[in-house]
C-alpha positions in Angstrom: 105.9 96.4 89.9 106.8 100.2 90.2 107.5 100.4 93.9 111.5 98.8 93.3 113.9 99.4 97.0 116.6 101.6 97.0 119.9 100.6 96.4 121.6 100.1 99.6 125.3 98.2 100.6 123.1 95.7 103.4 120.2 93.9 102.9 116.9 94.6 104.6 117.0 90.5 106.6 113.2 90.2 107.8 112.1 86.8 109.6 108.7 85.2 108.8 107.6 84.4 112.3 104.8 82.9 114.2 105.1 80.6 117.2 102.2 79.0 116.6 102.2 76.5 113.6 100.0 75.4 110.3 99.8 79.4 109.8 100.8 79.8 106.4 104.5 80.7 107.3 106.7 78.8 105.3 104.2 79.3 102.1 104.0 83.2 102.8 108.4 83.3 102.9 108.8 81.2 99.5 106.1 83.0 97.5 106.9 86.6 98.9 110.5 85.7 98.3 109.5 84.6 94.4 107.4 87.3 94.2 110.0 89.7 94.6 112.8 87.7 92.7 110.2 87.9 89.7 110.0 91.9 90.6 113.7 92.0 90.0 115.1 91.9 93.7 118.2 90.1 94.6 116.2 87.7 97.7 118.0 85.0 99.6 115.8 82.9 101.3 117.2 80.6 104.6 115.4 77.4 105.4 115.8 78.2 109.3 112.8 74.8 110.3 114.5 71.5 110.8 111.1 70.6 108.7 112.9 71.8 105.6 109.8 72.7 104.1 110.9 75.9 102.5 113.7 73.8 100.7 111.3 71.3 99.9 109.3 74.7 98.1 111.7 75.6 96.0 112.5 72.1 94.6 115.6 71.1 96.3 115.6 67.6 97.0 116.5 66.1 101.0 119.4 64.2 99.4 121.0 67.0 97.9 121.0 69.5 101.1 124.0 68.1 102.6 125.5 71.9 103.3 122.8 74.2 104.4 121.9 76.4 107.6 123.5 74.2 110.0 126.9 74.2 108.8 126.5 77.9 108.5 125.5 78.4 111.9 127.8 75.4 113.8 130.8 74.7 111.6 130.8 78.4 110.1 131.1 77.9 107.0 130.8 80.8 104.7 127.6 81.9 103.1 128.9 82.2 100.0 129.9 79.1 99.4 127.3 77.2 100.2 124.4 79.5 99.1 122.6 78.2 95.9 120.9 79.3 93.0 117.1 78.2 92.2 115.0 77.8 88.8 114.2 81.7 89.4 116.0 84.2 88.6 117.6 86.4 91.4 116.1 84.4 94.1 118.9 82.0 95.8 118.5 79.5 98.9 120.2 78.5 102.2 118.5 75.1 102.3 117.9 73.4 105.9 119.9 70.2 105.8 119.6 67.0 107.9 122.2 68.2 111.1 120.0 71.6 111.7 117.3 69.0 114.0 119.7 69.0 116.2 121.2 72.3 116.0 118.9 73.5 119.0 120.7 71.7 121.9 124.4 71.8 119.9 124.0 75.8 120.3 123.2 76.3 123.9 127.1 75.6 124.1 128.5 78.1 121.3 130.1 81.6 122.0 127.3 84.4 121.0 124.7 82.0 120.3 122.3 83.8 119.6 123.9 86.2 117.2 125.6 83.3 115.3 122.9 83.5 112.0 123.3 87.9 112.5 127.8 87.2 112.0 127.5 84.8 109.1 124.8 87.2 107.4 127.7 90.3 107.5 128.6 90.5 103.6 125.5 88.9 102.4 124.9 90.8 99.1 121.2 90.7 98.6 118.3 92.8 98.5 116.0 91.2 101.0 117.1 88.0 102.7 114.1 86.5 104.2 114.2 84.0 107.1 111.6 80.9 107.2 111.7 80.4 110.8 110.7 77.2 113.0 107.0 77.2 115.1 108.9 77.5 118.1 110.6 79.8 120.0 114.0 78.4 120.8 117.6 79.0 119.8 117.2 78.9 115.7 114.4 82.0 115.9 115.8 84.0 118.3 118.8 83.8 116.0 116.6 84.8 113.1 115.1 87.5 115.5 118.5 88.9 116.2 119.7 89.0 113.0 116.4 90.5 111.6 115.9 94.5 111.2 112.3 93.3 111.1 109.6 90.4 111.6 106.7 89.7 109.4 103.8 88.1 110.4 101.6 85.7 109.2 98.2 85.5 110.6 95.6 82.3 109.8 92.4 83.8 109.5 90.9 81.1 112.1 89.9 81.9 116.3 92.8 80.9 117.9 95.7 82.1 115.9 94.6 85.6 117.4 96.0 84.0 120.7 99.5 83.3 118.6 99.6 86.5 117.3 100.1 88.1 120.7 102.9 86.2 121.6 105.1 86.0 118.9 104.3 90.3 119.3 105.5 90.0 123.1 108.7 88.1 121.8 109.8 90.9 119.5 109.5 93.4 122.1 111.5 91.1 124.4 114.2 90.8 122.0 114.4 94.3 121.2 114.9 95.0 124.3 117.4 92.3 125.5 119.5 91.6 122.2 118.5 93.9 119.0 117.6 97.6 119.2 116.2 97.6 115.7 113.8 94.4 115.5 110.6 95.7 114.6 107.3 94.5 113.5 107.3 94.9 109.9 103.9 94.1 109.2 100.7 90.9 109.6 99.9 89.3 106.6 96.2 87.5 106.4 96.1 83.8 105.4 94.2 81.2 104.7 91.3 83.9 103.8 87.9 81.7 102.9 85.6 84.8 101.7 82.7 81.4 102.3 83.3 81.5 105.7 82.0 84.1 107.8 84.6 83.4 110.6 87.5 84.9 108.7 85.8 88.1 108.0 85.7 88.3 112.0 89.1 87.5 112.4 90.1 89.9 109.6 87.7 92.5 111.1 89.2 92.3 114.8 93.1 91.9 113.5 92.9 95.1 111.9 90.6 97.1 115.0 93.2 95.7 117.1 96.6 96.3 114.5 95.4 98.9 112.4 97.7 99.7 109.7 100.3 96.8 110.5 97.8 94.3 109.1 98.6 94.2 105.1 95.7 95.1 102.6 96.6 92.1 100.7 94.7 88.9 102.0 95.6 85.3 101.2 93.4 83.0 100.0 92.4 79.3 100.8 93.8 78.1 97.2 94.3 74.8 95.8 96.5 76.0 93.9 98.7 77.1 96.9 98.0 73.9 98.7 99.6 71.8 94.7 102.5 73.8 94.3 104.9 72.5 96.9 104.5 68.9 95.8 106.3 70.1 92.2 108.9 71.9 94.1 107.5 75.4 92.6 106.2 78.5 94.4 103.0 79.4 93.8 103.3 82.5 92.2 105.7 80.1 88.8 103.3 77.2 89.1 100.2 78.7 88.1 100.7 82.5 88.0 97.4 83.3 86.9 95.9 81.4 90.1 93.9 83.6 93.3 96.4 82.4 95.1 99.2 83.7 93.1 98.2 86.9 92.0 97.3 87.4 96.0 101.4 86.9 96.2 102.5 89.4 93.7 100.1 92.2 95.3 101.8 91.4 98.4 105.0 91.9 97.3 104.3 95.2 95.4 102.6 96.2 98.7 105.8 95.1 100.9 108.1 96.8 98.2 106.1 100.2 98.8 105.9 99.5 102.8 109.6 98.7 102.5 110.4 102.3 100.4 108.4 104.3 102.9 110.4 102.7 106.0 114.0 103.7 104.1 112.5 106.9 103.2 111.4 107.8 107.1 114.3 106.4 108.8 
């Protein structure tokens, strides 16, 4: 990929956000975060859903997360310490261990809880750290949303995740407002594209007359190979890199890297 980020001492930290589920959101933040680990970006991703399914994604077994997001964000542990490496180069993990289910209600009762992921995220080295964020909007996203410089989007090419689009788009303005200055909608990424279905042409057709240029050119597609890949603890985009799916991920990164450049460039 030609279109490589500049070289800059913070990371760009983007959450992966929709409130409503069973949109392609965990898949989209573990194969865009491959995707640009195989590109030759320094990505951390952080399992922020209790579901752990991010973790699960990447191959790391629910016995062995025993330190993850939770002991970051409620015993304040260091980052550094418990970050780990996974079977791709450049890419590392924050896994989501057991504790973080209950991390919701344990947080309504902690100093600056809602900028307790933003603190522990301070020296984090990387690139792009990208935050796989729960279906929900409680305590654990509107931590992701504060720390975040930036939200993206993914949009199930089905009727009625329109109506989730519009409030998760509500919540970032909200938040701007009230608790981070710089959140902004990063871009919508299409999912679950089925070119045999005439319903998610309509859906891609009134998603980008409404959005215009925040909807990503890249589409996802309905993929089997997509739907195999978390089962062997792979992303997509090293299980079968030749797949549609796959080759749908690496566009999208090479399109976020240049979306990405052009955002450094005009700031």
């Amino acid at each position: 990929m030609s279109a490589s980020s500049p070289n800059v001492s913070r990371p760009r930290i983007l959450a992966v956000a929709n409130q409503k589920g069973g949109v392609g959101k965990t898949t989209t933040a573990v194969n865009l975060a491959a995707a640009l680990a195989t590109a030759g970006e320094r990505v951390l991703l952080i399992d922020l859903d209790p579901q752990g399914n991010a973790s699960t994604g990447l191959g790391i077994d629910r016995e062995d997360r025993a330190t993850g997001t939770y002991a970051m964000l409620l015993e304040g542990i260091p980052l550094a310490t418990i970050r780990r490496a996974t079977n791709i180069a450049n890419l590392s993990i924050l896994a989501a261990d057991q504790d973080l289910a209950g991390a919701e209600i344990e947080l309504s009762g902690v100093e600056r809880r809602e900028f307790r992921l933003a603190d522990a995220l301070a020296d984090s080295p990387d690139s792009f750290v990208l935050i796989d964020c729960p279906p929900s909007l409680g305590l654990l996203t509107l931590n992701a949303l504060v720390a975040a410089d930036a939200v993206l989007v993914p949009l199930q090419c089905e009727f009625f995740a329109l109506e989730g689009i519009s409030q998760i788009v509500r919540t970032i303005e909200r938040v701007r407002t009230a608790l981070n200055p710089r959140l902004r909608l990063q871009g919508i990424v299409l999912t679950m594209f089925d070119r045999r279905n005439n319903l998610s042409d309509l859906v891609a057709a009134d998603a980008r007359s409404f959005f215009g240029a925040q909807i990503y050119e890249t589409v996802i597609p309905r993929n089997i190979r997509i739907a195999e890949s978390p089962s062997h603890g792979k992303p997509v985009v090293t299980y079968d890199d030749r797949s549609p799916g796959a080759q749908a991920y690496m566009r999208l990164a090479q399109e976020f890297l240049i979306r990405e450049r052009d955002i450094r460039t005009t700031a």
